[in-house]
N, CA, C and O atoms as a Maestro MAE file, in Angstrom:
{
 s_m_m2io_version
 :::
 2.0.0
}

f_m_ct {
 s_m_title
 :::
 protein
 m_atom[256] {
  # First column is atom index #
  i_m_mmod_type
  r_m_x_coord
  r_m_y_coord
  r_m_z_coord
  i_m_residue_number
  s_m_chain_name
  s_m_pdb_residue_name
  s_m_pdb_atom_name
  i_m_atomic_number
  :::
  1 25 63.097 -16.092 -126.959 1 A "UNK " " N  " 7
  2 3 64.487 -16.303 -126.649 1 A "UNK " " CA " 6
  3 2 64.810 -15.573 -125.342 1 A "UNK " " C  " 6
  4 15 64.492 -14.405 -125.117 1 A "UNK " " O  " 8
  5 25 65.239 -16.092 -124.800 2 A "UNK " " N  " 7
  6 3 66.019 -15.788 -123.333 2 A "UNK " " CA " 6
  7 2 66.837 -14.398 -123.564 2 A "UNK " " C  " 6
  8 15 67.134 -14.026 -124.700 2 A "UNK " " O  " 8
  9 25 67.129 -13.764 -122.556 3 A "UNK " " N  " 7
  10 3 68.156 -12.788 -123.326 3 A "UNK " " CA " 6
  11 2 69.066 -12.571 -121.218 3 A "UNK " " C  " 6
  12 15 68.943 -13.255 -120.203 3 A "UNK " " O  " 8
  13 25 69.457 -11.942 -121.374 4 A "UNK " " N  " 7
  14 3 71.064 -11.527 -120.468 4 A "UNK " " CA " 6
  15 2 71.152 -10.378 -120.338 4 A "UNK " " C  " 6
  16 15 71.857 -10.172 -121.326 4 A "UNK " " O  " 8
  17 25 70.971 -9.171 -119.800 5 A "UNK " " N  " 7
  18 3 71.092 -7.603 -119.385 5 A "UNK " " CA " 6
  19 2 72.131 -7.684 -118.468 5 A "UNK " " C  " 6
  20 15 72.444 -8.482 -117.584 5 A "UNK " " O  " 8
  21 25 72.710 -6.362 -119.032 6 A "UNK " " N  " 7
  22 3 74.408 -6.042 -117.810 6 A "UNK " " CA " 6
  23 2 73.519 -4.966 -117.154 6 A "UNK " " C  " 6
  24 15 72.787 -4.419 -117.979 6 A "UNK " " O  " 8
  25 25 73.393 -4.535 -115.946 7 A "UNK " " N  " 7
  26 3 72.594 -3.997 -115.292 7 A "UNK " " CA " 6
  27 2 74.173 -2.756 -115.531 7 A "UNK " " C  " 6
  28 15 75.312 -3.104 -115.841 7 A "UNK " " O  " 8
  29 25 73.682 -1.342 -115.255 8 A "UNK " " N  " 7
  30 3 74.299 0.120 -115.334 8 A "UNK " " CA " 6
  31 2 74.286 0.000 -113.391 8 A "UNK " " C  " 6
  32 15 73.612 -0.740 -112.675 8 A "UNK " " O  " 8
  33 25 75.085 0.815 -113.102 9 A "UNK " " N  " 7
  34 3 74.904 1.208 -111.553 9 A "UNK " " CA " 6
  35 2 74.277 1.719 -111.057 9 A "UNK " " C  " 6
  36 15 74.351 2.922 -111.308 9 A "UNK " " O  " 8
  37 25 73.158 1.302 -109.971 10 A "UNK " " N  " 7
  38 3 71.856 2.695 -110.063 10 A "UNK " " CA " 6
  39 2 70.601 1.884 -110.830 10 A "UNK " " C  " 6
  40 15 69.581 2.478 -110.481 10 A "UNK " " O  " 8
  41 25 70.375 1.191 -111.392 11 A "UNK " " N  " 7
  42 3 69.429 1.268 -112.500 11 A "UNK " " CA " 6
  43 2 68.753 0.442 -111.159 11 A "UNK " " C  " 6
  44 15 69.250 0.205 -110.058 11 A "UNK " " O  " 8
  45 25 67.190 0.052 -111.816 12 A "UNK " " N  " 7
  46 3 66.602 -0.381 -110.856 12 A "UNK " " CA " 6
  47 2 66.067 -1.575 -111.916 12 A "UNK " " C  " 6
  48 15 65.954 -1.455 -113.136 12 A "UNK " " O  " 8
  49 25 65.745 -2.866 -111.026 13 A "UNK " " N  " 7
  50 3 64.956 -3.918 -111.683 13 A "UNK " " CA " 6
  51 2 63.854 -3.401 -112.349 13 A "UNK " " C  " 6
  52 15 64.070 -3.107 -113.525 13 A "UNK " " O  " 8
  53 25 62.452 -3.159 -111.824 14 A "UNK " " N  " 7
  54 3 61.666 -2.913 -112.299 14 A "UNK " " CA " 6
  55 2 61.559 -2.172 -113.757 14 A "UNK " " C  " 6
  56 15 60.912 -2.474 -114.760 14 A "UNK " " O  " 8
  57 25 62.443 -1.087 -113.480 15 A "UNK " " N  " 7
  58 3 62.147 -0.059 -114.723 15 A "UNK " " CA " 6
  59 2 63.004 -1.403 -115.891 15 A "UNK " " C  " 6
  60 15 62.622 -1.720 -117.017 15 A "UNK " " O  " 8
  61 25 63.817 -1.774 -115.376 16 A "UNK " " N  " 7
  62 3 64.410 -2.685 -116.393 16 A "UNK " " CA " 6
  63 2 63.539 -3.800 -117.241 16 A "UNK " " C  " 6
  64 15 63.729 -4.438 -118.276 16 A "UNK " " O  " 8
  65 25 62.335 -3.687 -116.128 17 A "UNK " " N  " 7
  66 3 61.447 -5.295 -116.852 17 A "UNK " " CA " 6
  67 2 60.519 -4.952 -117.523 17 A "UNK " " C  " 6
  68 15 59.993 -5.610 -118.420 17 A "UNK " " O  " 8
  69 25 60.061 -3.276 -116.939 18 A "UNK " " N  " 7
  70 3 59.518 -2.483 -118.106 18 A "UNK " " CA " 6
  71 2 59.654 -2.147 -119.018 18 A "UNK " " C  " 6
  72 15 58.810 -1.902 -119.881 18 A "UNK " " O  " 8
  73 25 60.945 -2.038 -119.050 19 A "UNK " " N  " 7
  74 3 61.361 -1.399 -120.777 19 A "UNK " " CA " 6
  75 2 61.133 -2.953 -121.806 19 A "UNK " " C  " 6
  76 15 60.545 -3.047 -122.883 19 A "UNK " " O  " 8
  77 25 61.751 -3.908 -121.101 20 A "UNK " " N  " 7
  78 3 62.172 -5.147 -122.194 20 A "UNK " " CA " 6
  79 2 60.647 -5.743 -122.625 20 A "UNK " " C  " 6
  80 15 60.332 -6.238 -123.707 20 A "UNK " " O  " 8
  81 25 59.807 -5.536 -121.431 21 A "UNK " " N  " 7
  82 3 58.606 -6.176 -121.694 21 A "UNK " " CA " 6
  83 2 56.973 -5.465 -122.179 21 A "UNK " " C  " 6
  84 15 55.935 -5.946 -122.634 21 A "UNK " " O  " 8
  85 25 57.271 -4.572 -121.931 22 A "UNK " " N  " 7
  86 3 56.319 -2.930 -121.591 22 A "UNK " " CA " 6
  87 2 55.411 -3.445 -120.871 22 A "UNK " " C  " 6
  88 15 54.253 -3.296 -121.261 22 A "UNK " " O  " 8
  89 25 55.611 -4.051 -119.862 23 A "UNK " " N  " 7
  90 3 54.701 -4.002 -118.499 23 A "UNK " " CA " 6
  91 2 55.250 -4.519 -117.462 23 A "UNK " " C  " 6
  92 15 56.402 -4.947 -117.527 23 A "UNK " " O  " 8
  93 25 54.504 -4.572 -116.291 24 A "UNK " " N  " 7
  94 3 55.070 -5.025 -115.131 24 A "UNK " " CA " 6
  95 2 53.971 -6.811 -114.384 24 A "UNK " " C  " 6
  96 15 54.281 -7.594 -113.486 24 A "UNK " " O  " 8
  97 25 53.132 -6.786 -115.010 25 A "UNK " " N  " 7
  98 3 52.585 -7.838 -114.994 25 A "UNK " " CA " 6
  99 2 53.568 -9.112 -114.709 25 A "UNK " " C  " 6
  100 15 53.393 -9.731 -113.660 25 A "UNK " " O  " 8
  101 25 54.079 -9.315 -115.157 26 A "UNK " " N  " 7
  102 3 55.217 -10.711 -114.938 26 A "UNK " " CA " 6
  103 2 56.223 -10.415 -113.611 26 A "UNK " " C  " 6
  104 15 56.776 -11.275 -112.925 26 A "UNK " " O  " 8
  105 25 56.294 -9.056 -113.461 27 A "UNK " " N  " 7
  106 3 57.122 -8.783 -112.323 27 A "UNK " " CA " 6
  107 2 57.826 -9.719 -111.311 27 A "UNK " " C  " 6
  108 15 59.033 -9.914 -111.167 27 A "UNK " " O  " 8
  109 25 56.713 -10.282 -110.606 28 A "UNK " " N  " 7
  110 3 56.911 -11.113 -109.472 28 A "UNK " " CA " 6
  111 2 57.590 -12.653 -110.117 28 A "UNK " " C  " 6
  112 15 58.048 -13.554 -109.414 28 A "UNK " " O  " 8
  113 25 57.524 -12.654 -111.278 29 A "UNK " " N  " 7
  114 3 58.349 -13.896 -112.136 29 A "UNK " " CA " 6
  115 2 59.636 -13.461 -112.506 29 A "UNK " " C  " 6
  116 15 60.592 -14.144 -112.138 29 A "UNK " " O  " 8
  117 25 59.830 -12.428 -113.179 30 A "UNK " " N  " 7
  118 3 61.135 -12.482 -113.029 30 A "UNK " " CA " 6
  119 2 61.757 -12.322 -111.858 30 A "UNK " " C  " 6
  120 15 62.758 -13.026 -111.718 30 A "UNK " " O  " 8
  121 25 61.426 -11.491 -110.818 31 A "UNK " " N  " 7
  122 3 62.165 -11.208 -109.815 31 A "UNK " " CA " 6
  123 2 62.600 -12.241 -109.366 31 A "UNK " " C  " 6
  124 15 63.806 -12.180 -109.125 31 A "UNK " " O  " 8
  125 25 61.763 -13.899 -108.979 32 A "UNK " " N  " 7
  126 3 62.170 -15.336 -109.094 32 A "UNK " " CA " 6
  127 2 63.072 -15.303 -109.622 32 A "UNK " " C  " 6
  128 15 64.029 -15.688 -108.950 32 A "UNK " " O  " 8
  129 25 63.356 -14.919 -110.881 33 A "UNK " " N  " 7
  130 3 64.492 -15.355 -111.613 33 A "UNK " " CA " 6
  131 2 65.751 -15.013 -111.344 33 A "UNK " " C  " 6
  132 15 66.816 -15.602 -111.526 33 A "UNK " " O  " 8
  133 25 65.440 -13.828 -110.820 34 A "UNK " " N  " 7
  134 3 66.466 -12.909 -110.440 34 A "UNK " " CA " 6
  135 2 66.687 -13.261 -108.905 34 A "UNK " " C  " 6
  136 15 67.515 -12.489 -108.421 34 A "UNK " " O  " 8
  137 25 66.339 -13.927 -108.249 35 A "UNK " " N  " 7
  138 3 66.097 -13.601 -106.578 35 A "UNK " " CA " 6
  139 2 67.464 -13.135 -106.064 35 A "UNK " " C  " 6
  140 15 67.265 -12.469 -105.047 35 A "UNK " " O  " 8
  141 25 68.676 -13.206 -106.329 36 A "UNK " " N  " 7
  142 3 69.936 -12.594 -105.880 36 A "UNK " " CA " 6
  143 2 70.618 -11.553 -105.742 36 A "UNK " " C  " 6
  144 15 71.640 -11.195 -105.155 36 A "UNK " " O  " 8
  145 25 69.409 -10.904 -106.775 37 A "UNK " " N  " 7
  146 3 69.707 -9.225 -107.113 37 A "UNK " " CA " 6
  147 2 69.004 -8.570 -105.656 37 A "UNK " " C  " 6
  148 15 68.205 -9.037 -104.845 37 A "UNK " " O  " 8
  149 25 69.565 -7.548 -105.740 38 A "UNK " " N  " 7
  150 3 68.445 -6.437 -104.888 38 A "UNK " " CA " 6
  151 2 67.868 -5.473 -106.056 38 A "UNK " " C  " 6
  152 15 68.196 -5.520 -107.242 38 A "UNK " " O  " 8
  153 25 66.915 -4.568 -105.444 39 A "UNK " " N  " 7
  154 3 65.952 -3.978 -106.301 39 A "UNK " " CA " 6
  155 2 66.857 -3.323 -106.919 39 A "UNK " " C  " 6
  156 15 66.816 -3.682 -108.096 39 A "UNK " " O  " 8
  157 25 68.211 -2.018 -106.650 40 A "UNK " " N  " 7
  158 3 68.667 -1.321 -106.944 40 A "UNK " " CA " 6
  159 2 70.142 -1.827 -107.509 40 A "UNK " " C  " 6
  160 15 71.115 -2.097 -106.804 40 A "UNK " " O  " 8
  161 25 70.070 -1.886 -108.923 41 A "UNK " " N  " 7
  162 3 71.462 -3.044 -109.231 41 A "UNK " " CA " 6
  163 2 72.939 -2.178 -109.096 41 A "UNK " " C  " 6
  164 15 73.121 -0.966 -108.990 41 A "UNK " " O  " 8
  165 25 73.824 -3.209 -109.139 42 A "UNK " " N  " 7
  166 3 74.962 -2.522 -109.084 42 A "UNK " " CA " 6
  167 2 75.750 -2.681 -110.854 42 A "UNK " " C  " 6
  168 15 75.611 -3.709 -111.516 42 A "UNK " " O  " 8
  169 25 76.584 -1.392 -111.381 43 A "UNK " " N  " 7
  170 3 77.436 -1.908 -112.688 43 A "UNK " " CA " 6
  171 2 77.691 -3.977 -112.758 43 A "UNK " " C  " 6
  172 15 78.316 -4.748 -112.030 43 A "UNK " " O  " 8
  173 25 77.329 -4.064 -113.292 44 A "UNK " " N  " 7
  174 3 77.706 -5.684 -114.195 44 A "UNK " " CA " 6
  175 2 76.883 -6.489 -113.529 44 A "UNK " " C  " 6
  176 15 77.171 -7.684 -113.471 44 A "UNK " " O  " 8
  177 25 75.649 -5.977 -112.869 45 A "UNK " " N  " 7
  178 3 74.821 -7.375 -112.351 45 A "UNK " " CA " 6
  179 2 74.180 -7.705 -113.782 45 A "UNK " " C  " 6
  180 15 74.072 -6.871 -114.681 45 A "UNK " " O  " 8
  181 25 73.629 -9.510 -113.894 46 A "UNK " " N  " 7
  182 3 73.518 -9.813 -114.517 46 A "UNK " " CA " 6
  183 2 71.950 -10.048 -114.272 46 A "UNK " " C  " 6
  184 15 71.539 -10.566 -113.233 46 A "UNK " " O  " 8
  185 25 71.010 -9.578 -115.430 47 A "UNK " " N  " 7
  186 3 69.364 -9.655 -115.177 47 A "UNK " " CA " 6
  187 2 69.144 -10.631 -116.157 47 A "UNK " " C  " 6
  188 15 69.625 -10.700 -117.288 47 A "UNK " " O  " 8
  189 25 68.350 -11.384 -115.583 48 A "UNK " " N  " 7
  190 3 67.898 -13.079 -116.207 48 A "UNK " " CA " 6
  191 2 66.798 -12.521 -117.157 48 A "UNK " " C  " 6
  192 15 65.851 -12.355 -116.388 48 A "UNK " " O  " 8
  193 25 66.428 -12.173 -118.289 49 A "UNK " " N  " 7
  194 3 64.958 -11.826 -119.034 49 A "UNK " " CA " 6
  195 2 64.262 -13.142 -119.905 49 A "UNK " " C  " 6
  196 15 64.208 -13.141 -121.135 49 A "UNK " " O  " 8
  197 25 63.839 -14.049 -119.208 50 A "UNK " " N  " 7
  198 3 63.114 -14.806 -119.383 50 A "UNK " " CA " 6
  199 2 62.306 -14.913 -120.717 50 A "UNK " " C  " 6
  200 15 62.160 -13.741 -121.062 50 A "UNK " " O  " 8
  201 25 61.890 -15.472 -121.359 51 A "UNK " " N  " 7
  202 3 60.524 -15.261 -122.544 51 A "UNK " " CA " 6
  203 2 59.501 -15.860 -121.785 51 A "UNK " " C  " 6
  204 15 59.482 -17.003 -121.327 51 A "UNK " " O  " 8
  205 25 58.572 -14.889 -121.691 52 A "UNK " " N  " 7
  206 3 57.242 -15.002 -121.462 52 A "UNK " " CA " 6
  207 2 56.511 -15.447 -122.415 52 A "UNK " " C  " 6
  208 15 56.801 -15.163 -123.577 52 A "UNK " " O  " 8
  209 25 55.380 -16.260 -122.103 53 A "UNK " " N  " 7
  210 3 54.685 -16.780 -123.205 53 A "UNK " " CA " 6
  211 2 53.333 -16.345 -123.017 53 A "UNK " " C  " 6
  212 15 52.940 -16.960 -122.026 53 A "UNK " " O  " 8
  213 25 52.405 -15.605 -123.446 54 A "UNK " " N  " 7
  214 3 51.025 -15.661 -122.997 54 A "UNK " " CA " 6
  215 2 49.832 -16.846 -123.100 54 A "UNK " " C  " 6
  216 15 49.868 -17.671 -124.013 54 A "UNK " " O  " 8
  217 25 49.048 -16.851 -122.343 55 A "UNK " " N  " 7
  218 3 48.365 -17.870 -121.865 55 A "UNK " " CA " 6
  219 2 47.145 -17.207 -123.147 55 A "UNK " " C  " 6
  220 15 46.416 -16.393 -122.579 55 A "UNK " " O  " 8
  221 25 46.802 -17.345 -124.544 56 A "UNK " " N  " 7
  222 3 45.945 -16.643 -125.333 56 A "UNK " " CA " 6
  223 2 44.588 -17.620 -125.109 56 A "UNK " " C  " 6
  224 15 44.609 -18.851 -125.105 56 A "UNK " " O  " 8
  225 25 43.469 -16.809 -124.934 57 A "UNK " " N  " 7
  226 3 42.230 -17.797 -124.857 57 A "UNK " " CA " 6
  227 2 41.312 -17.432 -126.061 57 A "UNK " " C  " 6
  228 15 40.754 -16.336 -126.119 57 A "UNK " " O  " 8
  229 25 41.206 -18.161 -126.792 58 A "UNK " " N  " 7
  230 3 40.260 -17.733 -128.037 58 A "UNK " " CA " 6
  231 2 38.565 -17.194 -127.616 58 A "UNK " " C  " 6
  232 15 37.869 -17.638 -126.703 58 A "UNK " " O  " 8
  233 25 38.324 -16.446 -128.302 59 A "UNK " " N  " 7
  234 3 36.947 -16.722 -127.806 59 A "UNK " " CA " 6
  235 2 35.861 -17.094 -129.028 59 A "UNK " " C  " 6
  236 15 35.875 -16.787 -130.220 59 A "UNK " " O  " 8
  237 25 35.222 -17.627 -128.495 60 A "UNK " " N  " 7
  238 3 34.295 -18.203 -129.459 60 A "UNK " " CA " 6
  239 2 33.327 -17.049 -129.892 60 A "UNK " " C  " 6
  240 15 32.964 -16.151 -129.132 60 A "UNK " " O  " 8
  241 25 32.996 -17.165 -131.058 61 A "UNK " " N  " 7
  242 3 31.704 -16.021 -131.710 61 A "UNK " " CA " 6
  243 2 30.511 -16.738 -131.373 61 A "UNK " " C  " 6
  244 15 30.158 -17.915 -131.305 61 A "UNK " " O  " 8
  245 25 30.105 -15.800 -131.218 62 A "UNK " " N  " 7
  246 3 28.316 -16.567 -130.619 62 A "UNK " " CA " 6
  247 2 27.587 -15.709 -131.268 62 A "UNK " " C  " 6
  248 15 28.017 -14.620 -131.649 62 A "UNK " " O  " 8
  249 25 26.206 -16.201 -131.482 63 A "UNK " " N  " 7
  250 3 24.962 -15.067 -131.942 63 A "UNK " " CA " 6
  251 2 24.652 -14.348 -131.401 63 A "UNK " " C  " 6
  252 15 24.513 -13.159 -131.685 63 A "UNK " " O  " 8
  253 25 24.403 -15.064 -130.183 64 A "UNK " " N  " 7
  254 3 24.053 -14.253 -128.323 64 A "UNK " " CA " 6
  255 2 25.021 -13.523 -127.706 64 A "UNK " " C  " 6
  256 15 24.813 -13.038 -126.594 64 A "UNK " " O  " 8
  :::
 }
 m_bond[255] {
  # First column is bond index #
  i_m_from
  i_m_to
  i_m_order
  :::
  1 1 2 1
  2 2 3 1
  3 3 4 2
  4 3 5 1
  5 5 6 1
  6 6 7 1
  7 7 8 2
  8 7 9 1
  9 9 10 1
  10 10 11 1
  11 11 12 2
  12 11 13 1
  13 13 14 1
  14 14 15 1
  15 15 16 2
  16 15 17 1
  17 17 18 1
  18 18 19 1
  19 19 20 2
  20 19 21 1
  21 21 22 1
  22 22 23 1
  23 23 24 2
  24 23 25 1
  25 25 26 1
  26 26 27 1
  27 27 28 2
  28 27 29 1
  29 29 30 1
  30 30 31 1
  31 31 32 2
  32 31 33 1
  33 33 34 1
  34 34 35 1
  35 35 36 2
  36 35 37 1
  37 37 38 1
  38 38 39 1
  39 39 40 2
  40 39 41 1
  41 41 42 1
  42 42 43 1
  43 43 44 2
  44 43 45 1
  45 45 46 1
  46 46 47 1
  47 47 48 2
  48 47 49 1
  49 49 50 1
  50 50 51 1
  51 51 52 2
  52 51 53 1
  53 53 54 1
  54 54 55 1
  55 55 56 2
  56 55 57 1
  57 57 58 1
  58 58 59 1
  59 59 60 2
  60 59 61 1
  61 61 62 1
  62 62 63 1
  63 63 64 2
  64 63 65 1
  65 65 66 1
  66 66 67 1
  67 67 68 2
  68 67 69 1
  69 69 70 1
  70 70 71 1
  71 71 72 2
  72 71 73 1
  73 73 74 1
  74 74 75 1
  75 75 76 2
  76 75 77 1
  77 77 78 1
  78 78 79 1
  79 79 80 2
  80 79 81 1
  81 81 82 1
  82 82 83 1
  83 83 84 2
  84 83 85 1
  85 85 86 1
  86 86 87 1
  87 87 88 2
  88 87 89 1
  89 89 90 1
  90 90 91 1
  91 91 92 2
  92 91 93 1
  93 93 94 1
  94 94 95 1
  95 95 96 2
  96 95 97 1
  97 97 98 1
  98 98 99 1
  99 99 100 2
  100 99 101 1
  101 101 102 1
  102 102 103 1
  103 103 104 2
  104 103 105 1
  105 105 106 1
  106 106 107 1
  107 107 108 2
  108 107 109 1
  109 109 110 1
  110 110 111 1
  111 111 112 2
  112 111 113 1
  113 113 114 1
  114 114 115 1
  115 115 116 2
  116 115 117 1
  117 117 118 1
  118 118 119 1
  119 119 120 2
  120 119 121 1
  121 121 122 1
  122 122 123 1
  123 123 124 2
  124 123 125 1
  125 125 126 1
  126 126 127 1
  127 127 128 2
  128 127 129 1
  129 129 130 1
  130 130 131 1
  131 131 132 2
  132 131 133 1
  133 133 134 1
  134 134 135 1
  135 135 136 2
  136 135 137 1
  137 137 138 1
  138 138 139 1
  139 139 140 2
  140 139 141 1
  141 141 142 1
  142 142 143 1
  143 143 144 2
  144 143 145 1
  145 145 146 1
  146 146 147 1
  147 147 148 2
  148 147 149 1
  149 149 150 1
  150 150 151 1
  151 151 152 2
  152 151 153 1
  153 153 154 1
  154 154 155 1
  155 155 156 2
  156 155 157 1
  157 157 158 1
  158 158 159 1
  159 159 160 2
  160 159 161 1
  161 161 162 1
  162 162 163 1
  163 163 164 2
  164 163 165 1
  165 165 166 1
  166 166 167 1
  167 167 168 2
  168 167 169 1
  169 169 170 1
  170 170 171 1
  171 171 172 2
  172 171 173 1
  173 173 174 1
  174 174 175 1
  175 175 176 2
  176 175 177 1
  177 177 178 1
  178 178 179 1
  179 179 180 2
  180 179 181 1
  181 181 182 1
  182 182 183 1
  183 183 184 2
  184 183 185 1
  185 185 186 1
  186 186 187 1
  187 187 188 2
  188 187 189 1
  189 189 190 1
  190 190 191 1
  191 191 192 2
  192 191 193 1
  193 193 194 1
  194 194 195 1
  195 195 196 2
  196 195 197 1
  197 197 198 1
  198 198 199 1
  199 199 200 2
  200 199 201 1
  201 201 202 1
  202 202 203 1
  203 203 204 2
  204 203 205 1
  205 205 206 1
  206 206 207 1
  207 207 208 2
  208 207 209 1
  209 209 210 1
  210 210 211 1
  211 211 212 2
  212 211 213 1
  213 213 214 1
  214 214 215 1
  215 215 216 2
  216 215 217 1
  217 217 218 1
  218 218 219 1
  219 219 220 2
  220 219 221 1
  221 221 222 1
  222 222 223 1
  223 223 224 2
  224 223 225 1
  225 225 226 1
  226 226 227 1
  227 227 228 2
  228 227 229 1
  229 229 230 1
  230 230 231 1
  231 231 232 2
  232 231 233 1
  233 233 234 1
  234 234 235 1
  235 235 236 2
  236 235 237 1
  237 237 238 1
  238 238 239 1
  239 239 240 2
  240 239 241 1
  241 241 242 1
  242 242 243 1
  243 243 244 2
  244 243 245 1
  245 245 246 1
  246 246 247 1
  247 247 248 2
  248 247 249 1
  249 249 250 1
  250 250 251 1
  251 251 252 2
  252 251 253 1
  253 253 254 1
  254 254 255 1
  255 255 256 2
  :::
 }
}
């Protein structure tokens, strides 16, 4: 599910995409999402938090 963050004054994107996601891996995707923000938000900006989906690759059991 999508979700909507009121950004605090001061707060910064990043640490924000860290907390919701616990990593920074997707980074450069949300920031897309976000492209209007600057890094350092102001009270009531609005942060887009996307659902990420992972790309899971099974792996096969082998003998070898």
């Amino acid at each position: 599910m999508d979700k909507i963050y009121i950004a605090k004054d001061g707060e910064r994107l990043d640490i924000i995409v860290y907390k919701h996601y616990g990593t920074l891996k997707n980074f450069t995707e949300i920031l897309a999402f976000n492209s209007r923000l600057n890094s350092i938000l102001k009270a009531g900006d609005k942060v887009f938090l996307p659902e990420i989906k992972e790309n899971v690759v099974k792996k096969e059991k082998t003998l070898w």
